[in-house]
C-alpha positions in Angstrom: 73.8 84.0 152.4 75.7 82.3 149.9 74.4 79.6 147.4 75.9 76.4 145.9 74.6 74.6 142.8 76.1 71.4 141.7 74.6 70.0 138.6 75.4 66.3 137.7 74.7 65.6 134.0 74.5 62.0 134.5 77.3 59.4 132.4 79.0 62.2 130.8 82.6 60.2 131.5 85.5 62.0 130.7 88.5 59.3 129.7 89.3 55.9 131.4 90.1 55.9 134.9 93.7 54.3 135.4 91.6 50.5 136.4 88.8 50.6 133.8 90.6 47.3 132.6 89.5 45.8 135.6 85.4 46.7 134.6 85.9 46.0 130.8 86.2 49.5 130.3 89.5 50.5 128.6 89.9 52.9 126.3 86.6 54.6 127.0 85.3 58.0 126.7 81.8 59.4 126.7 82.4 62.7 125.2 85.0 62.4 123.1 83.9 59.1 121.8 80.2 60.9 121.7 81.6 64.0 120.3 83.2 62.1 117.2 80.1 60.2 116.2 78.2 63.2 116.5 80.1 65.0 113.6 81.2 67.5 116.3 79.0 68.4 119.8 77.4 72.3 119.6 77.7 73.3 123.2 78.5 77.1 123.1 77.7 77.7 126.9 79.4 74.9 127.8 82.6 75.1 125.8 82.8 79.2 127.1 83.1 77.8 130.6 85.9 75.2 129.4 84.7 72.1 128.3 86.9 71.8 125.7 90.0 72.4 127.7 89.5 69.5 129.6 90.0 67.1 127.3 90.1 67.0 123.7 86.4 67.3 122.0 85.3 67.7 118.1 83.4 70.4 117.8 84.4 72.2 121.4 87.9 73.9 121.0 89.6 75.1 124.4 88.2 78.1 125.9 90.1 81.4 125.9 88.7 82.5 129.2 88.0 79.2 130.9 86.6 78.7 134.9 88.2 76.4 137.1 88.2 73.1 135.1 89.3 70.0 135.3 88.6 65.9 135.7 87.5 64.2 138.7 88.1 60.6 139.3 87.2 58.0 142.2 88.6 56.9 145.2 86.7 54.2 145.8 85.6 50.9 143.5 82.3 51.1 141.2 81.2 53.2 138.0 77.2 53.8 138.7 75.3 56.8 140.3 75.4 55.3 144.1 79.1 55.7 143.7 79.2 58.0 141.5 77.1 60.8 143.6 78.5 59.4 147.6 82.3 60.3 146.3 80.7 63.6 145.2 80.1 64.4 148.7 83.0 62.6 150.6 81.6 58.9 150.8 84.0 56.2 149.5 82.7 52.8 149.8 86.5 50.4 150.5 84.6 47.5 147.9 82.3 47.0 145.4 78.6 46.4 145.8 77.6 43.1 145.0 76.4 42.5 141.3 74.3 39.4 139.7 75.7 38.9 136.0 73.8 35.7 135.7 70.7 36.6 137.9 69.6 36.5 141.5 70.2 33.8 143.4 67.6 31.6 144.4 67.3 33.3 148.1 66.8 36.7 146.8 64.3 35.5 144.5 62.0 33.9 147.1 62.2 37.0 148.8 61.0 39.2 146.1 58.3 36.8 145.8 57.3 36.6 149.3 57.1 41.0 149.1 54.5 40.6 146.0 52.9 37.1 146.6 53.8 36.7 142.9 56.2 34.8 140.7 59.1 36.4 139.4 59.8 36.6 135.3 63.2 37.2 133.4 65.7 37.0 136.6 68.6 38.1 134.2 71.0 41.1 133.2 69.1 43.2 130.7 68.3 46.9 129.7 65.2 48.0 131.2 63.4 48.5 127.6 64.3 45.4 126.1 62.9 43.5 129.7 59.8 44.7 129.5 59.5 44.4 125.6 61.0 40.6 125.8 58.4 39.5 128.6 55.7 42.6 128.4 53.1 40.2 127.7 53.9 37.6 129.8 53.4 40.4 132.0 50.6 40.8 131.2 49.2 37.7 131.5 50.5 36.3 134.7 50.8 39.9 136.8 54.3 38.5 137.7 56.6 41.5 137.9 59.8 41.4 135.9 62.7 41.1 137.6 66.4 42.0 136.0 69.7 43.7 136.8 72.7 45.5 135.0 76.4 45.3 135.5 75.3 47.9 138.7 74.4 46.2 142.5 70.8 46.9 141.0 67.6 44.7 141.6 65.0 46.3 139.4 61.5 45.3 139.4 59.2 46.5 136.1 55.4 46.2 136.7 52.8 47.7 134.5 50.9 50.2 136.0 47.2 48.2 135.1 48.5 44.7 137.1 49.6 46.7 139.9 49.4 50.2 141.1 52.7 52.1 141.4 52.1 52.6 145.4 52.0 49.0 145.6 55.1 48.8 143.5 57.1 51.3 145.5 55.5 49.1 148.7 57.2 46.0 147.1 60.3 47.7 146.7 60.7 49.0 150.4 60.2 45.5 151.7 62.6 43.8 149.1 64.9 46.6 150.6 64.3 46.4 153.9 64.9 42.3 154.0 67.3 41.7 151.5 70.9 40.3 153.7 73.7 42.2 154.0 75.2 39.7 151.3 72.9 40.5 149.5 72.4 43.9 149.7 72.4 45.6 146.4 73.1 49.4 146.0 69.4 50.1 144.5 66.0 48.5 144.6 64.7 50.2 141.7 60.4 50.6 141.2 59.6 50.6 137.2 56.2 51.9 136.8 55.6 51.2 133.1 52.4 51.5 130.7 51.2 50.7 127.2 50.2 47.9 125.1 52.2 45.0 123.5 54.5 46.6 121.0 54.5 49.9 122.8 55.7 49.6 126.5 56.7 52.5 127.8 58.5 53.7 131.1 56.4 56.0 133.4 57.9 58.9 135.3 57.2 57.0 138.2 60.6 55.2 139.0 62.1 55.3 142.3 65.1 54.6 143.8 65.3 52.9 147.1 68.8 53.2 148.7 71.4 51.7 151.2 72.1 54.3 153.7 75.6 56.0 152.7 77.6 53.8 155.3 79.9 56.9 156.2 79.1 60.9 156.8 78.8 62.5 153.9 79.0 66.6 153.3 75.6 67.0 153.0 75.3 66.0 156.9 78.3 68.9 157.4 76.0 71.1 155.8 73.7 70.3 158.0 75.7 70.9 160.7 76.6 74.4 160.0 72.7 75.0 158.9 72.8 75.5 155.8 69.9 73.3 153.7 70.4 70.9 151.6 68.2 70.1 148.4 68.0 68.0 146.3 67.0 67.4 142.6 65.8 64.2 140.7 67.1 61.0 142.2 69.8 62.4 144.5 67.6 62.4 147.8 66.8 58.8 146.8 70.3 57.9 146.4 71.1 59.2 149.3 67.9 57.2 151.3 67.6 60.8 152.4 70.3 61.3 154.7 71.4 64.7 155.1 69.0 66.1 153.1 66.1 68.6 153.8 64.1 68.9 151.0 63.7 66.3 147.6 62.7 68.2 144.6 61.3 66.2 141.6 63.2 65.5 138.2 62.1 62.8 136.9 63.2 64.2 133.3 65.5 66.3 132.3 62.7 69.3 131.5 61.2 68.9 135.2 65.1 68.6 136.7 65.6 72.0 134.6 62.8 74.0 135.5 62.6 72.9 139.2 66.7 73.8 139.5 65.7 77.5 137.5 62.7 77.8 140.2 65.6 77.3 143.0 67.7 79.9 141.3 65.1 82.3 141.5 64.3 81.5 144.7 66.3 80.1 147.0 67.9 82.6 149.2 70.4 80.3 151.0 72.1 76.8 150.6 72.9 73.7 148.6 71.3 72.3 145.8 72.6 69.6 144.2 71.0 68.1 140.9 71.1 65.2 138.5 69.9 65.3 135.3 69.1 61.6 134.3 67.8 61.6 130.7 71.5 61.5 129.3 71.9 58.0 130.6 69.0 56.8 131.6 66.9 57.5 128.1 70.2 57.9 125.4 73.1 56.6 127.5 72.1 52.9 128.0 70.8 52.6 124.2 74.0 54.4 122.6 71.2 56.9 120.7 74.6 59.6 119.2 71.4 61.9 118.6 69.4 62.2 121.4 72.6 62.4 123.8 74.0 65.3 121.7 70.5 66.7 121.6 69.8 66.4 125.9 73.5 68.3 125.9 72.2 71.0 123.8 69.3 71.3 125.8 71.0 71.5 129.1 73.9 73.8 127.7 71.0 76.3 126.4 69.5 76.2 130.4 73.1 76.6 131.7 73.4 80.0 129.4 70.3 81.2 131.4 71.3 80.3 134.9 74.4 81.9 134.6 72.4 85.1 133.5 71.2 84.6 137.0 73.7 84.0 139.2 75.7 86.8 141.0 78.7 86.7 143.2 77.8 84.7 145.8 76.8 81.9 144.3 78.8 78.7 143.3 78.3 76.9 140.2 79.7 73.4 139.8 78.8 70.9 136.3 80.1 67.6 136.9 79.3 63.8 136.3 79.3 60.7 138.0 80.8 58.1 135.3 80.5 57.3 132.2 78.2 55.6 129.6 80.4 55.3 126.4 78.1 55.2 123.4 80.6 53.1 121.3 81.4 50.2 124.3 80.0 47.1 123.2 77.9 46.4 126.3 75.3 49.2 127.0 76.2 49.7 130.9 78.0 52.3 132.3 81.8 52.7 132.1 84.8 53.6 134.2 85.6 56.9 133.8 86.9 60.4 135.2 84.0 63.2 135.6 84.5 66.2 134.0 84.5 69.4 136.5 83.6 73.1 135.6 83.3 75.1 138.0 82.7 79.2 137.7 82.1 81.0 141.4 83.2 85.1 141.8 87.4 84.7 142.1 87.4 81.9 140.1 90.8 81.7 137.8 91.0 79.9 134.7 93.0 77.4 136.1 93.2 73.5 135.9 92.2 71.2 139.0 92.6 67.7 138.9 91.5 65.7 142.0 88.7 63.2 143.5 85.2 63.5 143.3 85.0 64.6 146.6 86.8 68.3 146.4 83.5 69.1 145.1 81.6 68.3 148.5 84.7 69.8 150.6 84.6 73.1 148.3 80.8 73.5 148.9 81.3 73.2 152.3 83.8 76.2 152.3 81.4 78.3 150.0 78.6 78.0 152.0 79.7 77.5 155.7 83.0 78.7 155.7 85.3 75.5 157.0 86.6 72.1 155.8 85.9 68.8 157.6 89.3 66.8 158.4 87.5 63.3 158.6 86.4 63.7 155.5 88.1 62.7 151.9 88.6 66.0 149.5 89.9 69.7 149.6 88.5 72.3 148.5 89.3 74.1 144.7 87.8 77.1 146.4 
């Protein structure tokens, strides 16, 4: 009856991956880079297990005692959280999901507007804040949704929660991703619930994610197989449209994410649960806020410290990311980088592993069910 909890703390990239030229992303770090304009991170819990043996931090010397550690880096093209969280559990994707730099095309467009029987504002690469600060009130006044993307295969609709319930949003959404062409179709159809007045917008807890099916089997579905359930918390059920999942446990933020993962450790007496905790790029991430990064990492080292109080022997604990989000890159999207990978589990030695993202799917599958999957990318660091 063994248990397996693997925590993504969302854009904490670890270093350049050997192509982050090719995105625009060289020389970046999250951490380090993070860790310097912080004045130092304060991560006790974290830097026991080994953070700062992985790579060189200010403020988090090497461990004396570390678990396994290591960093983790793609197989597969892309640097967001569909590709980041597929590789985690054996999915690699052979080429990139298609991105709109200079706004949807005219055909994905009309479709969007057919779905709402609205027009369409903005239509342009943006941060979500600044979108619906730069065309809030237009909002407003015409009850168009606004429409904008990143450097991610991400079509994003923001609709204030007065012009149009957040149902009808998500019913928007689903058809948008239900009729958009496979040349066309974008990793995420994102809902973007938001409220407020003029001058103070503000983001709901209401966003969801609506999916492409992973196009291959992934580790959760081996999970499956050998039934042992699968949870999930925060966005990772919707990232994964669902597919070898049983059970989608909210997170919306990263205090829900925390408490709903501590209620699983108390009572879940068998599986996988595997977690993301958003608010590091989602809310600090994306803006490059140094404070409220370091602070989120405090907050989630302090609940680490109490679910390792927790755990016993057969239970595996993995911390992990899915790319980066380098507060000192000049553009405010995600960058190309490893994933750092702690991993502490009963036998563990303080010992290095470098690898793909998938050995962390292939060594929950060992953990929990005993056995590998051939056909699948990764091995396990079990």
């Amino acid at each position: 009856m063994r248990r397996a909890f693997v925590v993504v703390i969302d854009a904490c990239g670890a270093g350049a991956l050997p192509d982050a030229a090719d995105y625009g992303d060289a020389g970046t770090n999250t951490l380090a880079h993070l860790a310097q304009r912080a004045g130092g991170l304060e991560l006790p819990t974290l830097g026991r297990l080994g953070l700062g043996s992985i790579l060189s931090l200010e403020g988090v010397p090497p461990a004396e005692a570390p678990v396994l550690h290591g960093r983790l880096h793609a197989l597969g093209p892309g640097k967001d959280s569909t590709a980041g969280h597929w590789e985690l559990m054996g999915v690699v994707t052979g080429s990139r999901l298609p991105t709109y730099p200079g706004g949807f095309p005219s055909e994905v467009i009309e479709l969007v507007k057919a779905a709402s029987g609205r027009g369409v504002l903005c239509n342009r690469r943006s941060n979500g804040i600044e979108a619906i600060e730069d065309f809030g009130a237009e909002h407003l006044a015409t009850g168009w949704p606004i429409v904008y993307t990143s450097q991610d295969s991400v079509l994003q609709l923001a609709v204030h929660v007065d012009v149009m319930s957040a149902e009808e949003l998500y019913g928007v959404c689903e058809e948008v991703r239900a009729r958009l062409p496979s040349e066309h179709a974008v990793g995420r159809v994102i809902a973007r619930p938001f409220t407020g007045s003029e001058g103070d917008f503000k983001r709901t807890e209401g966003r969801r994610d609506f999916s492409l099916a992973p196009p291959a089997r992934s580790y959760l579905e081996e999970l499956q197989a050998a039934s042992v359930p699968v949870h999930t918390v925060g966005k990772v059920g919707q990232l994964f449209a669902g597919v070898g999942i049983d059970v989608q446990h909210p997170g919306p933020t990263n205090p829900r994410a925390l408490a709903e993962t501590e209620a699983l450790i108390e009572a879940l007496e068998h599986g996988l649960v595997f977690v993301n905790l958003v608010e590091t790029d989602q809310v600090y991430g994306h803006r490059h806020d140094v404070t409220g990064f370091h602070r989120a990492l405090r907050e989630i080292d302090a609940a680490v410290a109490g679910w390792l109080s927790r755990l016993g022997p057969e239970d595996l604990l993995v911390l992990t990311a899915d790319h980066g989000c380098d507060v000192t890159s000049p553009r405010t999207d995600h960058t190309r980088e490893h994933a750092p990978l702690l991993a502490s589990f009963a036998g563990h030695a303080s010992r290095r592993h470098d690898g793909p993202l998938a050995d962390v799917g292939a060594s929950a599958l060992i953990w929990l069910a005993g056995r590998d999957a051939p056909g699948l990318p990764g091995e396990s660091f079990i």
